[in-house]
ROVOPA-217402 format. One record per residue (C-alpha): residue in three letters; chain; x, y negated, z. Coordinates in nm, 4 decimals, padded with zeros to 6 digits. Layout:
BEGIN
<site><code>ALA</code><unit>A</unit><px>X</px><py>Y</py><pz>Z</pz></site>
...
***
This chain:
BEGIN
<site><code>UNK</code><unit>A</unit><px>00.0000</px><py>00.0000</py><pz>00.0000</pz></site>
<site><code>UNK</code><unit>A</unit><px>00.2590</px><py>-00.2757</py><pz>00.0943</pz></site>
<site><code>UNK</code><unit>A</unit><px>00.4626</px><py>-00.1711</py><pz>-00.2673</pz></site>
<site><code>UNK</code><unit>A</unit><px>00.1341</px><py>-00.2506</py><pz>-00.4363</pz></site>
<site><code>UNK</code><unit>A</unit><px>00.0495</px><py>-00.6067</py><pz>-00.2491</pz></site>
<site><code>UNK</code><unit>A</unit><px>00.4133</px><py>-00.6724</py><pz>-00.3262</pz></site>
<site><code>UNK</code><unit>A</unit><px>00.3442</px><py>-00.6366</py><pz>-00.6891</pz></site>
<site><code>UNK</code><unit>A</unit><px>00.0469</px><py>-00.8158</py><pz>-00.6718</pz></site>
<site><code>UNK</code><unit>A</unit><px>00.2399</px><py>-01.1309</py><pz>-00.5482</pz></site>
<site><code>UNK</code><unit>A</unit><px>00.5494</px><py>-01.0423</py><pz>-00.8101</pz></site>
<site><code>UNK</code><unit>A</unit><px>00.2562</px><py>-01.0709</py><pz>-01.0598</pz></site>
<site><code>UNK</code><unit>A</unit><px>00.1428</px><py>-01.4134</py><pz>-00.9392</pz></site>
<site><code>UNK</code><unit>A</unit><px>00.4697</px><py>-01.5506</py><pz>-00.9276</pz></site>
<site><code>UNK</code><unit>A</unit><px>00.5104</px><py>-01.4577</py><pz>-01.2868</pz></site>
<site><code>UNK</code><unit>A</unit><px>00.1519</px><py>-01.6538</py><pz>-01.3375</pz></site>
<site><code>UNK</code><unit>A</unit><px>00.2748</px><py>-01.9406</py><pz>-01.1857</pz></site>
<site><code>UNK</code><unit>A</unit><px>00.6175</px><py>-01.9248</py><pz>-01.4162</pz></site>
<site><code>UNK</code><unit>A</unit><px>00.4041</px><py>-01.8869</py><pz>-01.7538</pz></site>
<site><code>UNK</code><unit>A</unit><px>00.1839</px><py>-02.1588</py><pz>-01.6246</pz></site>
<site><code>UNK</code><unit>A</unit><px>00.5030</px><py>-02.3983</py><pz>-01.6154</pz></site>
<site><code>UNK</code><unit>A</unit><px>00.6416</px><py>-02.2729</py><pz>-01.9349</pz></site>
<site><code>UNK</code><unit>A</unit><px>00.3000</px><py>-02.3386</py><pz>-02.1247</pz></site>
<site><code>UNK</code><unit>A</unit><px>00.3906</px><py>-01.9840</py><pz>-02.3159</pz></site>
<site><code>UNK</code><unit>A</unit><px>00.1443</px><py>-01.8303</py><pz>-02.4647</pz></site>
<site><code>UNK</code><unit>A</unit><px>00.3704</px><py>-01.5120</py><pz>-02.5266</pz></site>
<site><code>UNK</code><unit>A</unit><px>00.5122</px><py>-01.4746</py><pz>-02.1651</pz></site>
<site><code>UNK</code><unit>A</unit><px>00.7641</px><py>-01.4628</py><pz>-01.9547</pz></site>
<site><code>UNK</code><unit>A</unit><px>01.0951</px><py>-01.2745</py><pz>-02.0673</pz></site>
<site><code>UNK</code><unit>A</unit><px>01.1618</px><py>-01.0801</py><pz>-01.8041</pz></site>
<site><code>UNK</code><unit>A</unit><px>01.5723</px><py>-00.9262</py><pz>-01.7867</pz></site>
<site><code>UNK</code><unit>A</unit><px>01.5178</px><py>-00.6798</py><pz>-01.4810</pz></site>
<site><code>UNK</code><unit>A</unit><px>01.8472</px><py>-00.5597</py><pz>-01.3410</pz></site>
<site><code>UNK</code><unit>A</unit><px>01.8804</px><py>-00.2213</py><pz>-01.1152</pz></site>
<site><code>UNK</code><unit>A</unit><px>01.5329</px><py>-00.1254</py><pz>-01.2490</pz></site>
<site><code>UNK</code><unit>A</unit><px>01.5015</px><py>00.2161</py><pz>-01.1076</pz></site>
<site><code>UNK</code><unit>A</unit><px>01.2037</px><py>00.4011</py><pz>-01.2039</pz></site>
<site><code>UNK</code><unit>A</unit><px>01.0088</px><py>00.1468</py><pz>-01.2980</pz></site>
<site><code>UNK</code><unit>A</unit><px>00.8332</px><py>00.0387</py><pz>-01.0040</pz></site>
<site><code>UNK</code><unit>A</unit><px>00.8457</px><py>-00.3080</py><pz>-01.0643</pz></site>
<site><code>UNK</code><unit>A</unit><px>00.8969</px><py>-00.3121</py><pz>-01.4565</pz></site>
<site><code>UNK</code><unit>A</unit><px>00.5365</px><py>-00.1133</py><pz>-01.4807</pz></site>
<site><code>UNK</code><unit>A</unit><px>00.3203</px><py>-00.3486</py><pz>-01.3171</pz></site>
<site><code>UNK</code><unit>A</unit><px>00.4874</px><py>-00.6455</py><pz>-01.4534</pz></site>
<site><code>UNK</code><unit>A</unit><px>00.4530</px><py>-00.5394</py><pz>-01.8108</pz></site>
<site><code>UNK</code><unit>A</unit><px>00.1107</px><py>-00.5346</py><pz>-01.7223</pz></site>
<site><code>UNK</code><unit>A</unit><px>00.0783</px><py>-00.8648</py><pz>-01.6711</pz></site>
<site><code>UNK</code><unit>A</unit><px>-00.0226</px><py>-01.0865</py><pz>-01.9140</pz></site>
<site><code>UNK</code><unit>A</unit><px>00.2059</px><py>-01.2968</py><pz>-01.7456</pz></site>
<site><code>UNK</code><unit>A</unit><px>00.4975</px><py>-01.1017</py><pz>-01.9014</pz></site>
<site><code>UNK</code><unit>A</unit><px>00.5666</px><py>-01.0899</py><pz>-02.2450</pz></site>
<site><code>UNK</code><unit>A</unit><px>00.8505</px><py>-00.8677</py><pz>-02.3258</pz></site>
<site><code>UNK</code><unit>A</unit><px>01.0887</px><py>-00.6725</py><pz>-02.0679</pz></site>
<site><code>UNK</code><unit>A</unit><px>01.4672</px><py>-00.5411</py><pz>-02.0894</pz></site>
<site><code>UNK</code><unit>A</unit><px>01.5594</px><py>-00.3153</py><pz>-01.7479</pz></site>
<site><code>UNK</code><unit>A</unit><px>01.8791</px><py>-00.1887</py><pz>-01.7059</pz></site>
<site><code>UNK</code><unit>A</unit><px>01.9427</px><py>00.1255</py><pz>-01.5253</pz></site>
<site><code>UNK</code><unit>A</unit><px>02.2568</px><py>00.2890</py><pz>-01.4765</pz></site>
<site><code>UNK</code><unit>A</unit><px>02.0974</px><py>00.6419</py><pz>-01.3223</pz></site>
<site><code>UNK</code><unit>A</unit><px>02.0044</px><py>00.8198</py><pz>-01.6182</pz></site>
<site><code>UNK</code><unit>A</unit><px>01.7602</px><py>01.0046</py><pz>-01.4452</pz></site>
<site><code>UNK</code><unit>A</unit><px>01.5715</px><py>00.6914</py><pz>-01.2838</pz></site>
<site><code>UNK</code><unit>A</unit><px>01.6211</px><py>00.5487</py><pz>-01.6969</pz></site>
<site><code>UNK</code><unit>A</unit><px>01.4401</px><py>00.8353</py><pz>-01.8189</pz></site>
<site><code>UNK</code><unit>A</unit><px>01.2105</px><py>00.8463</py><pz>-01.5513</pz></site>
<site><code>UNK</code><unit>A</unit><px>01.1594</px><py>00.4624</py><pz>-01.5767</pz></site>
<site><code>UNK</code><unit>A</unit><px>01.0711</px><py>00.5282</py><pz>-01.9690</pz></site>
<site><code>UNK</code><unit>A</unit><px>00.8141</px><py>00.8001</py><pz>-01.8932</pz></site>
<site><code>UNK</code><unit>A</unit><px>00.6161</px><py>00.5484</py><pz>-01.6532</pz></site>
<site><code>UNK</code><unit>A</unit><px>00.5840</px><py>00.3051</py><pz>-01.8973</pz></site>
<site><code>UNK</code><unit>A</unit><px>00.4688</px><py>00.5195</py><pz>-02.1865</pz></site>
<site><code>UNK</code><unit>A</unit><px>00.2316</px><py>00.6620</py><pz>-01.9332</pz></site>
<site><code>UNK</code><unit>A</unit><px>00.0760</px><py>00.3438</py><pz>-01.8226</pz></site>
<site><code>UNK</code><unit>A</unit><px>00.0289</px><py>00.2132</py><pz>-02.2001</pz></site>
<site><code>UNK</code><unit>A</unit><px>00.3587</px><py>-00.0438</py><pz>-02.1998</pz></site>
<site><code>UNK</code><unit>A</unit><px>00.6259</px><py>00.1075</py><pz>-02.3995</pz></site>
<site><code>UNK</code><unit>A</unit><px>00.5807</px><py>-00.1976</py><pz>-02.6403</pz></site>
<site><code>UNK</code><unit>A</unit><px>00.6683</px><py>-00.4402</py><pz>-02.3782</pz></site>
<site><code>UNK</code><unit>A</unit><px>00.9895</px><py>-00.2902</py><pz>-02.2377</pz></site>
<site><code>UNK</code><unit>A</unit><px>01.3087</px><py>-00.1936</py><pz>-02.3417</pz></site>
<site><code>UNK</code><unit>A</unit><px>01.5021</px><py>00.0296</py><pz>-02.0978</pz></site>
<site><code>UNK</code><unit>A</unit><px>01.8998</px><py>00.0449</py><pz>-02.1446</pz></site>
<site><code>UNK</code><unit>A</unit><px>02.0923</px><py>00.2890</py><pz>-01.9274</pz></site>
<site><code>UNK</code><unit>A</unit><px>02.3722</px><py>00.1615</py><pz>-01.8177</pz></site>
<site><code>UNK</code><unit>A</unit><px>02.5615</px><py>-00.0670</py><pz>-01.5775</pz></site>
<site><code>UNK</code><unit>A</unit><px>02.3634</px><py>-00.3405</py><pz>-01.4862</pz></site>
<site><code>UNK</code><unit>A</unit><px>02.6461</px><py>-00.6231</py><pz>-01.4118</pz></site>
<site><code>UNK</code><unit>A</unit><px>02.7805</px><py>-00.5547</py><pz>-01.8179</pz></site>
<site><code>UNK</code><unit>A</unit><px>02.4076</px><py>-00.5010</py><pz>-01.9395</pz></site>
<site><code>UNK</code><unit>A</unit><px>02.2767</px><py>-00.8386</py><pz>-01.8016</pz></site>
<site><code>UNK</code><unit>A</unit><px>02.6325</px><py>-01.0419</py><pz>-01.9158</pz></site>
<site><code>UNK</code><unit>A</unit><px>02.5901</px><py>-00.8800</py><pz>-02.2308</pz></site>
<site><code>UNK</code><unit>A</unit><px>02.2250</px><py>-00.9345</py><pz>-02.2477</pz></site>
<site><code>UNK</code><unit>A</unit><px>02.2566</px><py>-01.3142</py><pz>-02.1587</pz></site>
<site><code>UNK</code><unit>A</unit><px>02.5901</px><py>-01.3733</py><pz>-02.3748</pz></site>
<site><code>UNK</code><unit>A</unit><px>02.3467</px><py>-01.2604</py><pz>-02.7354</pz></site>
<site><code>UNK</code><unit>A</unit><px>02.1065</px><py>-01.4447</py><pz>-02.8734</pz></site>
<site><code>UNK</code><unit>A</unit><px>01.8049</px><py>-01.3701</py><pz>-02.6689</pz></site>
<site><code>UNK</code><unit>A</unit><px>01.6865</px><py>-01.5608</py><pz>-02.3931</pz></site>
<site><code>UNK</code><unit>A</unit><px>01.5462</px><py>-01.4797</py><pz>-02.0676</pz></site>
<site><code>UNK</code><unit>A</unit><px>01.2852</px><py>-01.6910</py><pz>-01.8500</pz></site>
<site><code>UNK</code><unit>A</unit><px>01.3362</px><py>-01.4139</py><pz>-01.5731</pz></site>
<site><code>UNK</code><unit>A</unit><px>01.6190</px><py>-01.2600</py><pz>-01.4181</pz></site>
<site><code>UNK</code><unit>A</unit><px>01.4651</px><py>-00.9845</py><pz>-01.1628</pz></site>
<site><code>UNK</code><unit>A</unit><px>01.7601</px><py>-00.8343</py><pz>-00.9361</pz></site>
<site><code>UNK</code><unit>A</unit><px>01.6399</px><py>-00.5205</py><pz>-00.6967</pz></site>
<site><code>UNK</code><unit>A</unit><px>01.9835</px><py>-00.4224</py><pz>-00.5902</pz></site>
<site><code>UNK</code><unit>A</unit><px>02.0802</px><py>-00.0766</py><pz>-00.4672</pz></site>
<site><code>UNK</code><unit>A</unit><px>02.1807</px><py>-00.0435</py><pz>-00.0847</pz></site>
<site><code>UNK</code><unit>A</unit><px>02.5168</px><py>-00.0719</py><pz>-00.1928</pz></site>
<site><code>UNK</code><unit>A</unit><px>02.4545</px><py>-00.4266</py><pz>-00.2702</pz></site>
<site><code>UNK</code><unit>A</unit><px>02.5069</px><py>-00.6322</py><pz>-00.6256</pz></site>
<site><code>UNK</code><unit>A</unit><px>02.8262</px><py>-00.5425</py><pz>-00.8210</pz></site>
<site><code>UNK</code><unit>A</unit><px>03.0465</px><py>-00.8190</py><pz>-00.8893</pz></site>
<site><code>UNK</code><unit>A</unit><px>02.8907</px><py>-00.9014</py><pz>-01.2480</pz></site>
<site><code>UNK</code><unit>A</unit><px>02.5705</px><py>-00.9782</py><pz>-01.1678</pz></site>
<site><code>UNK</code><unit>A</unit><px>02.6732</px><py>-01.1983</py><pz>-00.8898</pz></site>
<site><code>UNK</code><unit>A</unit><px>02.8478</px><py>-01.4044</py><pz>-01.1323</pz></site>
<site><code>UNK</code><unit>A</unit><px>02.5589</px><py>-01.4225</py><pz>-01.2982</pz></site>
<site><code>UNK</code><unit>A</unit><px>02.3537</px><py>-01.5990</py><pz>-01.0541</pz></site>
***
């Protein structure tokens, strides 16, 4: 229950960002240490949310993370990468997309030294 009220309040925060932006299209969301998908699901959702990229670096929580979101109908929206999530985010950010979002649920073991310099 408390995982699903703190979606529910993820989701409005996203509201309140595409409300700013005046986006039609969403937010786009880079979600970093994205595990199986327990935040990437229910913010695809969203109408709030346009497009997603989560990085994983377990391939098992990747895979898993992919089978939630063709399950709950939002394959479209997200892009899963497997793979180190300080070097997936730098490289992300250095390309030509752009991200509204940066979403960072760290491990225990805390943020690796990339992604901190990315903040």
């Amino acid at each position: 229950f408390a995982m699903q009220e703190a979606c529910q309040w993820l989701c409005s925060r996203f509201e309140a960002i595409q409300d700013q932006m005046r986006s039609p299209q969403g937010c786009r969301l880079l979600e970093l240490y994205c595990g199986f998908g327990a935040h990437t699901v229910p913010l695809a959702r969203s109408s709030a949310v346009g497009s997603v990229l989560a990085v994983e670096l377990d391939k098992r929580l990747a895979d898993a993370a992919k089978q939630n979101c063709v399950l709950n109908g939002v394959a479209d929206k997200v892009t899963i990468v497997e793979g180190d999530a300080g070097m997936a985010g730098q490289k992300a950010c250095a390309g030509s997309d752009v991200y509204d979002v940066l979403l960072v649920d760290p491990p225990r073991s805390g943020l690796d030294c990339n992604v901190r310099q990315m903040a």
